[in-house]
SEMAR-415821 format. One record per residue (C-alpha): x, y, z; residue number from 1. Coordinates in Angstrom, 3 decimals, padded with zeros to 6 digits. Example, Ala and Ser with C-alpha at 12.3 -4.5 7.8 and 13.67 -1.06 7.14 Angstrom:
% SEMAR-415821
        X        Y        Z num
  012.300 -004.500  007.800   1
  013.670 -001.060  007.140   2
This chain:
% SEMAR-415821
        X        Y        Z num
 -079.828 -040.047 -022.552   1
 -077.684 -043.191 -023.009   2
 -074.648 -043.569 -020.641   3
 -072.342 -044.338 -024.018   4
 -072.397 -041.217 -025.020   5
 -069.799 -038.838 -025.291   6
 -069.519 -035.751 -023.354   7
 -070.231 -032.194 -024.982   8
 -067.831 -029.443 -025.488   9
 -070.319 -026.907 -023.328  10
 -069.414 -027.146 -019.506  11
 -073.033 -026.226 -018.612  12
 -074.414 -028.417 -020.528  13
 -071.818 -031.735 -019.081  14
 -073.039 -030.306 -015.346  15
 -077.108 -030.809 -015.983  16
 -077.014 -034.013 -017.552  17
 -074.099 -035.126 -014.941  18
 -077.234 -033.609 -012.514  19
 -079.939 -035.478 -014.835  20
 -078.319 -039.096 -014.605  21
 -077.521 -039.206 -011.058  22
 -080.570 -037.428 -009.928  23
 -078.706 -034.383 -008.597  24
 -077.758 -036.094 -005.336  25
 -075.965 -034.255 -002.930  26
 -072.752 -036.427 -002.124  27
 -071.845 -035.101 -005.911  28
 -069.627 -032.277 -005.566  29
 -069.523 -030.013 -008.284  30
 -067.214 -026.864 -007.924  31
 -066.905 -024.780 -010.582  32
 -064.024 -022.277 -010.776  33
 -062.006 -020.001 -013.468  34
 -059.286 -021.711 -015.123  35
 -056.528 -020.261 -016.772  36
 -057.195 -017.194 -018.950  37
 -060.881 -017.288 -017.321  38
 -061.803 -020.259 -018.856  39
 -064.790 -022.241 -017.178  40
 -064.230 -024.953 -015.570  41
 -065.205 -027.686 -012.816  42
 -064.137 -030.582 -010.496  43
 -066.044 -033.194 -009.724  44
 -066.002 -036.054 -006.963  45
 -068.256 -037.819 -004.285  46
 -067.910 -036.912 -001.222  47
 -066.083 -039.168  001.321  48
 -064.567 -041.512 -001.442  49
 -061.973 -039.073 -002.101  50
 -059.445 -037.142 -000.585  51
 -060.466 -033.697 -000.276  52
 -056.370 -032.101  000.771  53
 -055.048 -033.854 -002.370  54
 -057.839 -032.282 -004.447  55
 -057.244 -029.121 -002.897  56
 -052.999 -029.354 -003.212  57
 -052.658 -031.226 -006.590  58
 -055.659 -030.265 -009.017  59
 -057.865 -026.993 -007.521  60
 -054.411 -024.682 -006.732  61
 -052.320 -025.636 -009.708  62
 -054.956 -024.897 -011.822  63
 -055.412 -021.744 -010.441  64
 -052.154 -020.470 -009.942  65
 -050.984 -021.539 -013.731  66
 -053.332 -018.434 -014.944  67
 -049.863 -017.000 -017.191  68
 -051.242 -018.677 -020.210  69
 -052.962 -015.926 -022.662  70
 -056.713 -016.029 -023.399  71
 -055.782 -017.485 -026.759  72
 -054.382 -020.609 -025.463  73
 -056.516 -021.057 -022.981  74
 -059.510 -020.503 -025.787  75
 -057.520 -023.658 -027.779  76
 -059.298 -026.274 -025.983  77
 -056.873 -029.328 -027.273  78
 -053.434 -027.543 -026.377  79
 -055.217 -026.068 -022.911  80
 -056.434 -029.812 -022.254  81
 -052.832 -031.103 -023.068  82
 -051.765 -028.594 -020.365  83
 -053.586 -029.595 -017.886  84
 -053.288 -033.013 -017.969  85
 -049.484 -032.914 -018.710  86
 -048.012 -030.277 -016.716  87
 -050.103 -028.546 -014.209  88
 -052.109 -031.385 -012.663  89
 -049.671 -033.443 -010.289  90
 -051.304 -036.256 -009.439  91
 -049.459 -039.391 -010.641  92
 -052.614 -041.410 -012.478  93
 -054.176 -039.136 -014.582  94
 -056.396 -040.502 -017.655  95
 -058.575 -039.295 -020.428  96
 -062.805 -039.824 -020.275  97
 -064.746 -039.481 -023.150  98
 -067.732 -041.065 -022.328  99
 -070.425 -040.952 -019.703 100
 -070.486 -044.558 -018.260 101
 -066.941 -044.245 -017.807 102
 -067.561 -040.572 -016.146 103
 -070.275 -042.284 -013.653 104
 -067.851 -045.035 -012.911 105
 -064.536 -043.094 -012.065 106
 -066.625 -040.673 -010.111 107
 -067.620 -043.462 -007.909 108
 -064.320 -045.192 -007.623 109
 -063.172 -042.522 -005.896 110
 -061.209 -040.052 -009.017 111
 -061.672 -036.688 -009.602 112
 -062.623 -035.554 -013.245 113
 -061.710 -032.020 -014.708 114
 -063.714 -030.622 -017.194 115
 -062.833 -027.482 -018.628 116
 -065.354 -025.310 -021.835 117
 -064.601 -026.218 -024.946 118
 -063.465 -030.106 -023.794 119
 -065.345 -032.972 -024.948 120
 -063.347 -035.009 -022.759 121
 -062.640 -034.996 -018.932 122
 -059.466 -035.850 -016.956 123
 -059.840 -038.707 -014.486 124
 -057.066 -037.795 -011.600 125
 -056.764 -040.993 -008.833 126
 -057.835 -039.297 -005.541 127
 -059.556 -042.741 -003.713 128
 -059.383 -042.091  000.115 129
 -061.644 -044.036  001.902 130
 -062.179 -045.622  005.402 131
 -060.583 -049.255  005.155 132
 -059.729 -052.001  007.517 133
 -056.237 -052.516  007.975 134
 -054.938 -055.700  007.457 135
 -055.416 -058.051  010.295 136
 -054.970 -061.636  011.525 137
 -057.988 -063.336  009.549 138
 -060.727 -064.255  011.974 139
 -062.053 -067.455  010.164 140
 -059.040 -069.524  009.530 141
 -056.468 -068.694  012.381 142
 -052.829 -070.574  013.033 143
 -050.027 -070.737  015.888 144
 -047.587 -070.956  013.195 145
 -047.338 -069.119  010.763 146
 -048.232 -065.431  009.080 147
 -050.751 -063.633  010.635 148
 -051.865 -061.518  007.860 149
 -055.237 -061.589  005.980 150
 -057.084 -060.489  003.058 151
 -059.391 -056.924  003.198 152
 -061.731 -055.736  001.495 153
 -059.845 -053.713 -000.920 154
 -058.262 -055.612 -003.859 155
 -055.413 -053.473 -004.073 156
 -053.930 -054.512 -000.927 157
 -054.996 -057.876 -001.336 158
 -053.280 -058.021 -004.997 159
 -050.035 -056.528 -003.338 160
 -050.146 -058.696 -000.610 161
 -050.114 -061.588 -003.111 162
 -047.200 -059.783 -005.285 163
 -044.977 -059.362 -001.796 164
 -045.085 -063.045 -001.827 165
 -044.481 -064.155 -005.479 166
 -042.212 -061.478 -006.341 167
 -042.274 -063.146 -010.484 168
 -042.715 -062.185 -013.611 169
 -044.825 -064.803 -014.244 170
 -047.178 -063.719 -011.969 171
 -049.963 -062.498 -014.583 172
 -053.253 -060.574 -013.271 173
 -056.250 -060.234 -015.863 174
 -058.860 -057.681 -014.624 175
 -062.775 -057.910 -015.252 176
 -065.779 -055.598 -014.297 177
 -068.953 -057.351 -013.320 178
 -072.485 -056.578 -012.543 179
 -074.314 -053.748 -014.688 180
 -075.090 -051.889 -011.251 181
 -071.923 -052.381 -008.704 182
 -069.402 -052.937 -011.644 183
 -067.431 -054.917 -008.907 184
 -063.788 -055.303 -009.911 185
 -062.886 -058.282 -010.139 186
 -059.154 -059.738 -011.184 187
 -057.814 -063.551 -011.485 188
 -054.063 -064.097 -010.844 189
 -051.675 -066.969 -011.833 190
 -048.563 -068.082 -012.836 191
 -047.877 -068.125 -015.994 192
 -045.874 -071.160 -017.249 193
 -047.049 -073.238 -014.508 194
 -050.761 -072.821 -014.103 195
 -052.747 -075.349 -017.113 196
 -053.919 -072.420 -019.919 197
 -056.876 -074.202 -020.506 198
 -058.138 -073.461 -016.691 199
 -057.231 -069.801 -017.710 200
 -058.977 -070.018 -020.651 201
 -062.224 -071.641 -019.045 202
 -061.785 -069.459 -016.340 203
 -062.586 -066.170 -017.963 204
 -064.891 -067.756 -020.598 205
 -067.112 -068.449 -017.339 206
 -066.536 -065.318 -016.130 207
 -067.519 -063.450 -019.500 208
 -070.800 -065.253 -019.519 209
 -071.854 -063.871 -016.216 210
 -074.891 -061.399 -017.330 211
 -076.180 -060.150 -013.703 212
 -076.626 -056.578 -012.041 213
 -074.672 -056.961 -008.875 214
 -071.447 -058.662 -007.138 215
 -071.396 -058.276 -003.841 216
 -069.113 -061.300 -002.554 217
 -066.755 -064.108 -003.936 218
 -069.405 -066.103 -002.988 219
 -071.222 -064.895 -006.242 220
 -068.948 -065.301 -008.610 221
 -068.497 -069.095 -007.027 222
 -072.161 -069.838 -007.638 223
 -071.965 -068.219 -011.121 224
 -068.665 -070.518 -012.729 225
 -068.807 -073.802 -010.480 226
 -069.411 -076.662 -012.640 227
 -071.707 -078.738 -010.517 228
 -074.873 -076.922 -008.987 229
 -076.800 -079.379 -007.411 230
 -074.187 -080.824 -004.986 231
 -073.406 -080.764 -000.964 232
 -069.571 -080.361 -002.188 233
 -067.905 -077.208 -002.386 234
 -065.560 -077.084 -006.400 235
 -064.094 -074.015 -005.267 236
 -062.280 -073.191 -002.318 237
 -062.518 -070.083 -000.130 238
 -059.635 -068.313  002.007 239
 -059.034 -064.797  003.596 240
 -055.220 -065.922  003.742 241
 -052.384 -064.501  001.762 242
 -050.224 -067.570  002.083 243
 -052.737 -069.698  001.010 244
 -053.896 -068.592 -002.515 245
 -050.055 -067.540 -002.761 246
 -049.204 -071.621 -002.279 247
 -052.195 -072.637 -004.557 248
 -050.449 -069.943 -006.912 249
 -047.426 -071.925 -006.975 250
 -048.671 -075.156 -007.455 251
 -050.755 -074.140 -010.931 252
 -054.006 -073.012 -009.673 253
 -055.897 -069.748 -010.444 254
 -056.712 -067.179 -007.762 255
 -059.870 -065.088 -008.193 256
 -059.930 -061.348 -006.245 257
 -063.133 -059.786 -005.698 258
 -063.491 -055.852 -004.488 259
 -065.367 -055.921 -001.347 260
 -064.287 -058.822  000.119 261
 -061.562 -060.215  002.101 262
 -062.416 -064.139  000.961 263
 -060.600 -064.771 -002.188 264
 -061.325 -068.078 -003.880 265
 -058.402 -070.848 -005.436 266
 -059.630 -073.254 -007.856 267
 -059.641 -075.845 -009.871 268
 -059.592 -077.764 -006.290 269
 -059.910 -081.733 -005.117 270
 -061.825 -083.336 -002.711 271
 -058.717 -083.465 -000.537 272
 -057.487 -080.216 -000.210 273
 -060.273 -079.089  001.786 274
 -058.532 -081.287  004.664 275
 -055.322 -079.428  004.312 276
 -054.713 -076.247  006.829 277
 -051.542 -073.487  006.013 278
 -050.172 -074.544  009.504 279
 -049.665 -078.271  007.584 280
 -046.663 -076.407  005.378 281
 -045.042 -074.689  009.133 282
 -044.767 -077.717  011.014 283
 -043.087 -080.910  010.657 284
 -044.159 -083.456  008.515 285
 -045.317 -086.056  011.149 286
 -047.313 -083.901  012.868 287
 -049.069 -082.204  009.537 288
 -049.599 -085.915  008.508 289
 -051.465 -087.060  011.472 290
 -053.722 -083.772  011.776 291
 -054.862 -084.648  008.176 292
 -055.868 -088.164  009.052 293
 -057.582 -086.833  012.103 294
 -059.774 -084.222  009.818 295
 -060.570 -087.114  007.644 296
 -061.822 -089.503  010.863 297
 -063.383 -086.072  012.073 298
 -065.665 -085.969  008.702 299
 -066.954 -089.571  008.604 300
 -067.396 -088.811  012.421 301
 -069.639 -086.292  011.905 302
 -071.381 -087.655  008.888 303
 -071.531 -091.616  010.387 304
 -071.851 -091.597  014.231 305
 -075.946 -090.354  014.683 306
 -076.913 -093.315  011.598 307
 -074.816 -095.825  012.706 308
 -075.760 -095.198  016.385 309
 -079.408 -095.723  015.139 310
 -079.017 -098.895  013.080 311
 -077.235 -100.689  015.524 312
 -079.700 -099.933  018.307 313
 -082.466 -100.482  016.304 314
 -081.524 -103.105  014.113 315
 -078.477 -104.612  015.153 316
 -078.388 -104.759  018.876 317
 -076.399 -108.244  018.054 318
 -073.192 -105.903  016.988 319
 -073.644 -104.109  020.644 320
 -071.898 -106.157  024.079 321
 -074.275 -107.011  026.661 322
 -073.312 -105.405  028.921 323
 -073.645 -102.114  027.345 324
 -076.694 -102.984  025.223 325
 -078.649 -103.907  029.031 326
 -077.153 -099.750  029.931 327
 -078.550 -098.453  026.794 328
 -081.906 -100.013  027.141 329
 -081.888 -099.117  030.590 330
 -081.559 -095.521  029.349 331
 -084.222 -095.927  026.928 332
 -086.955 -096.989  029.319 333
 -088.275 -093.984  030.406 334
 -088.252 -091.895  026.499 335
 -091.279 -091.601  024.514 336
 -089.841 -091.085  021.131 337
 -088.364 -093.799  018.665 338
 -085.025 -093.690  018.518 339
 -084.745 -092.057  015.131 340
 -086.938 -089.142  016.164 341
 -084.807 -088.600  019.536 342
 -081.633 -088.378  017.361 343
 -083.697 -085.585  014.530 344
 -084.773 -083.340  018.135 345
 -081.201 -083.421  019.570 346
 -079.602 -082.574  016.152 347
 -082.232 -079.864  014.922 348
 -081.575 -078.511  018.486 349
 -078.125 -078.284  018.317 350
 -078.189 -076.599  014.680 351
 -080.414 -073.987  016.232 352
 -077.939 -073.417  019.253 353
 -074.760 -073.031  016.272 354
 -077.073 -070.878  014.604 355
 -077.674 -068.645  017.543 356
 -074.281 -068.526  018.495 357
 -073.405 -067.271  015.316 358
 -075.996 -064.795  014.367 359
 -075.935 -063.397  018.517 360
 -073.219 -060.489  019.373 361
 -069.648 -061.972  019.307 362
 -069.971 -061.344  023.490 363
 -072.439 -063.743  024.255 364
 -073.364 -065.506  021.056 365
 -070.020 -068.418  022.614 366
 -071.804 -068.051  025.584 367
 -075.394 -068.811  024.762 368
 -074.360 -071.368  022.721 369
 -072.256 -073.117  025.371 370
 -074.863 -072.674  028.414 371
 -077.712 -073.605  026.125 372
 -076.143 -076.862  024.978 373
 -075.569 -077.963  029.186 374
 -079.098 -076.887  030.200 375
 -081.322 -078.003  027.393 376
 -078.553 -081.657  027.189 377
 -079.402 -082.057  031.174 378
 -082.641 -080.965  030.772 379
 -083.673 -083.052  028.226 380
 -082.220 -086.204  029.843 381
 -084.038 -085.488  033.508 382
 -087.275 -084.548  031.578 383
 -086.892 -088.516  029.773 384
 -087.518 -086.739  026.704 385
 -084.325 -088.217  025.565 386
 -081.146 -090.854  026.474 387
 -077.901 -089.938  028.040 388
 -076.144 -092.014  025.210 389
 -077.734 -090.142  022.288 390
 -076.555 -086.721  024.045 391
 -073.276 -088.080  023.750 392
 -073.566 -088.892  020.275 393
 -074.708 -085.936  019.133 394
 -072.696 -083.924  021.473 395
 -069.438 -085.835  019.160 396
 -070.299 -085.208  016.431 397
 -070.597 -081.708  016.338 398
 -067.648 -081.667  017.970 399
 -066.031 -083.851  015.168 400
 -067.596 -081.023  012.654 401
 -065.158 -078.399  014.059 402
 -062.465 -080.180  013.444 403
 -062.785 -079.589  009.746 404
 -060.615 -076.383  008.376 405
 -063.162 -075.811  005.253 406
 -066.485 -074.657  006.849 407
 -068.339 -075.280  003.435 408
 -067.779 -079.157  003.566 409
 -068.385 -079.019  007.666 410
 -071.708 -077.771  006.040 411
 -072.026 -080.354  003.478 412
 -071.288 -083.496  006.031 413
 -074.361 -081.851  008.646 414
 -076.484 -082.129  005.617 415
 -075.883 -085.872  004.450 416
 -075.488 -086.864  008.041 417
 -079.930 -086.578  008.429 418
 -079.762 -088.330  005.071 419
 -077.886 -091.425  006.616 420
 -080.085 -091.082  009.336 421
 -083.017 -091.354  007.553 422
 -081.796 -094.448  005.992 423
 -080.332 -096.062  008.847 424
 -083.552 -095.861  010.608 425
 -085.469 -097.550  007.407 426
 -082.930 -099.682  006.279 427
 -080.291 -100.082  009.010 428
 -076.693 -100.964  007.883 429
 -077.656 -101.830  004.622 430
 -078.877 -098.187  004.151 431
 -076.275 -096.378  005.800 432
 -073.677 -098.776  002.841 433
 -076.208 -097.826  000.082 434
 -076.061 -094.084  001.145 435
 -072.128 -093.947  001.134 436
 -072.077 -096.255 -002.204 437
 -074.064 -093.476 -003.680 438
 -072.198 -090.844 -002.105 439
 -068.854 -092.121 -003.855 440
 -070.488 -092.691 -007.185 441
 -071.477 -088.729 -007.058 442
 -068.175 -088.084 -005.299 443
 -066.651 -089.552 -008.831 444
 -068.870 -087.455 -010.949 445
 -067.895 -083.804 -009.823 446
 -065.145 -082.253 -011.825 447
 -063.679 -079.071 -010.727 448
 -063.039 -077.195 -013.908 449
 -061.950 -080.601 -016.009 450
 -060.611 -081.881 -012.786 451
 -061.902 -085.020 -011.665 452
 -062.911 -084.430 -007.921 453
 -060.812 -087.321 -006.018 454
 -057.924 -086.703 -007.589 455
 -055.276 -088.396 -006.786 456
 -057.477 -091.210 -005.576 457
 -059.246 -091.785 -008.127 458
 -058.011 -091.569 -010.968 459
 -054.666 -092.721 -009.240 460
 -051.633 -090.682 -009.219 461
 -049.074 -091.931 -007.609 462
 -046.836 -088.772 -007.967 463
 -049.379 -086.811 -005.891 464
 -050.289 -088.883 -002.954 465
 -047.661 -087.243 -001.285 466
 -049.192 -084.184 -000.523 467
 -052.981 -085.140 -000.136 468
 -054.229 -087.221  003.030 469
 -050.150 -087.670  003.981 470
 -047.437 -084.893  003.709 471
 -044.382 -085.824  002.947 472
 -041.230 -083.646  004.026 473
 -040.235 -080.466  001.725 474
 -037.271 -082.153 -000.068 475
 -039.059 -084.876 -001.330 476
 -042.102 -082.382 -002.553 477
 -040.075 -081.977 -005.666 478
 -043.103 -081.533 -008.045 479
 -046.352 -080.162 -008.945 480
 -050.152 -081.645 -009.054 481
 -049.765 -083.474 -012.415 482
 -053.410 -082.113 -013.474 483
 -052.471 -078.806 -011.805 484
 -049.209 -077.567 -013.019 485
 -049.098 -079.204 -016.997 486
 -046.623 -076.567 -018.021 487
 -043.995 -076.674 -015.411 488
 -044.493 -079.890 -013.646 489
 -041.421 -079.883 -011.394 490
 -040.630 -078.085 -008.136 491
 -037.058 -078.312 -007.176 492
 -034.572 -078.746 -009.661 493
 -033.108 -082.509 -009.367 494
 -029.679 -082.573 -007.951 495
């Protein structure tokens, strides 16, 4: 039997095929019961995605206590069905189902459905209870300033978070159901009038095209509509914080909420805002200004130090004082390996101790990670295996990693940081220049939904430098991103 169809009039016969498609299973709760003048009829829920005092209060006991209606009207299945729905059930959200895939799915979103002999149709009454986290201070992307609420994993409280913030009437929320098998809900939000219609547009074209079973994460949906596939750079940003996608809201850019997860994603984005935390807009202007420039030095840190490092001690020991170059070979006596191959065992080292750290039990995966990085550092340096120098190095830059809010480009400058080390050990300083040249050309390529990816850079706007690698204080932000925010380009109203 097809899931399309529509349901029969005969109550036995709704019960075996609900039985037949879901292979009887036991968490379906079927309770049959007389109706008003005797009629037949049933509820139907899963068990533990609803709640069972509400079913009890506001469906099974009205029903049964509103048996004054004759035997006639209770035999005239439209009028009894009309009843039901409009006077005796008291449950605020209370809809009509006709079909089976629509049965299957309110079943397991957590509604009730009524069906009484004689209906071909079913009332869908909103009883969702389940076990939820609460909302709580988000655990990836923390602040000292600042609200201290995060996303969950149900989209209703994470759309209503977003509405307690925009209270607008332009804030507009378009809902779509994705994957054949989860039907994930999933809904994008914006402001109307200010965000560019054509992102919108492009937005839920994308979206329509997706053709897969399951979505289990934003992370998903990023993979499915990001316009560049092969690339180290994240086109799409991820948050679990209200403020944030509320603050991309207002600035023109479209939000994307997915059920079952408290990371919602903001996009179209620039290579730049991944270098720009929520404390930045609680702080003063200074201080937000020179955090983003120390991000910025933090990411050629961690991408530059290890090659450079190698092509000036291998090929350029000219660049290097004497006096430190006579330490540094001093240190290099006693190791075996070339100096490119001590650098690859001390970073593939330290990606297994992150690793570790992350994957072990929050109680000692900070503590593995820590004590592992001493030992096997001290270790490795009294064994000879490698230098004291190239510790420290490495021991930098991953420090200089951290410093980066967006973990996703953290990710992307550990994996072009072996590439430039690969080159500076062929090549030297002329590879380590030919890997960045080609790094900006790519760079230049990406678009994020139309928009170019070093915006304002390149191409330069002048009107938006102010809130990219400097920030500029709040009453001179008096407009949008230009490429952003087409519609409704201005801010504060001009005195």
């Amino acid at each position: 039997m097809s899931q399309s169809e529509l349901l029969s009039r005969s109550l036995q016969h709704n019960i075996e095929t609900l039985k037949s498609l879901t292979g009887n299973s036991s968490d379906i709760i079927i309770r049959t019961f007389q109706g008003a003048g005797g009629l037949p009829m049933a509820v139907i829920y899963i068990n533990g995605l609803t709640d069972s005092a509400m079913i009890n209060d506001n469906i099974m006991k009205p029903i049964m206590l509103s048996g004054r209606t004759n035997e006639n009207t209770a035999k005239a299945s439209v009028d009894h069905f009309r009843t039901v729905r409009d006077q005796v059930v008291s449950i605020c959200a209370a809809s009509e189902i006709l079909r089976w895939d629509a049965f299957i799915l309110t079943i397991h979103n957590g509604n009730t459905v009524i069906l009484g002999d004689g209906w071909n149709q079913g009332i869908s009454a909103s009883t969702a209870k389940w076990e939820q986290r609460s909302v709580e201070e988000p655990s990836s992307q923390t602040v000292i300033r600042g609200p201290k609420e995060g996303f969950t994993e149900n989209i209703g409280i994470n759309v209503a978070l977003l509405r307690r913030k925009i209270k607008s009437k332009n804030l507009w929320k378009i809902d779509r159901r994705i994957g054949t098998e989860t039907q994930t809900d999933v809904c994008i939000m914006y402001l109307k009038g200010t965000a560019n219609d054509d992102v919108v547009t492009e937005v839920l074209e994308r979206l329509d095209r997706i053709k897969t079973d399951s979505i289990l994460d934003s992370c998903y949906l990023e993979e499915f509509i990001q316009d560049k596939t092969f690339t180290p750079f994240p086109t799409i940003i991820n948050t679990e914080r209200p403020d944030s996608v509320a603050a991309s809201i207002l600035e023109g850019q479209v939000a994307l909420l997915v059920d079952g997860t408290p990371f919602a994603l903001i996009l179209p984005v620039t290579f730049f805002k991944f270098f720009s935390a929520s404390e930045d807009y609680y702080q003063r202007f200074d201080i937000s200004t020179f955090l983003r420039i120390l991000r910025l030095g933090s990411f050629a840190v961690s991408m530059l130090l290890p090659s450079l490092y190698l092509a000036i001690t291998t090929f350029h020991q000219e660049m290097v004082p004497t006096t430190l170059l006579i330490g540094l070979a001093a240190q290099r006596e006693g190791v075996p390996l070339p100096a490119f191959y001590e650098a690859l065992l001390m970073e593939v080292t330290f990606e297994i101790l992150r690793e570790a750290g992350v994957r072990m039990p929050r109680a000692i995966g900070s503590a593995i990670s820590i004590v592992g990085a001493l030992v096997l550092g001290q270790a490795a340096v009294d064994a000879g295996l490698v230098s004291a120098a190239m510790v420290i190095v490495v021991s930098f830059t991953a420090i200089s990693s951290f410093v980066i809010p967006a973990s996703n480009v953290a990710v992307a400058a550990r994996l072009i940081r072996f590439m430039l080390m690969m080159l500076a050990a062929t090549l030297g300083l002329f590879g380590i220049m030919s890997g960045i040249f080609f790094l900006l050309i790519h760079l230049s390529s990406i678009r994020s939904f139309g928009i170019p990816y070093l915006t304002p850079i390149s191409p330069f706007i002048p009107s938006n430098i102010k809130d990219t690698i400097v920030r500029v204080p709040w009453k001179l932000m008096n407009t949008r991103p230009r490429l952003f925010a087409k519609n409704n380009y201005r801010r504060q109203k001009r005195r």
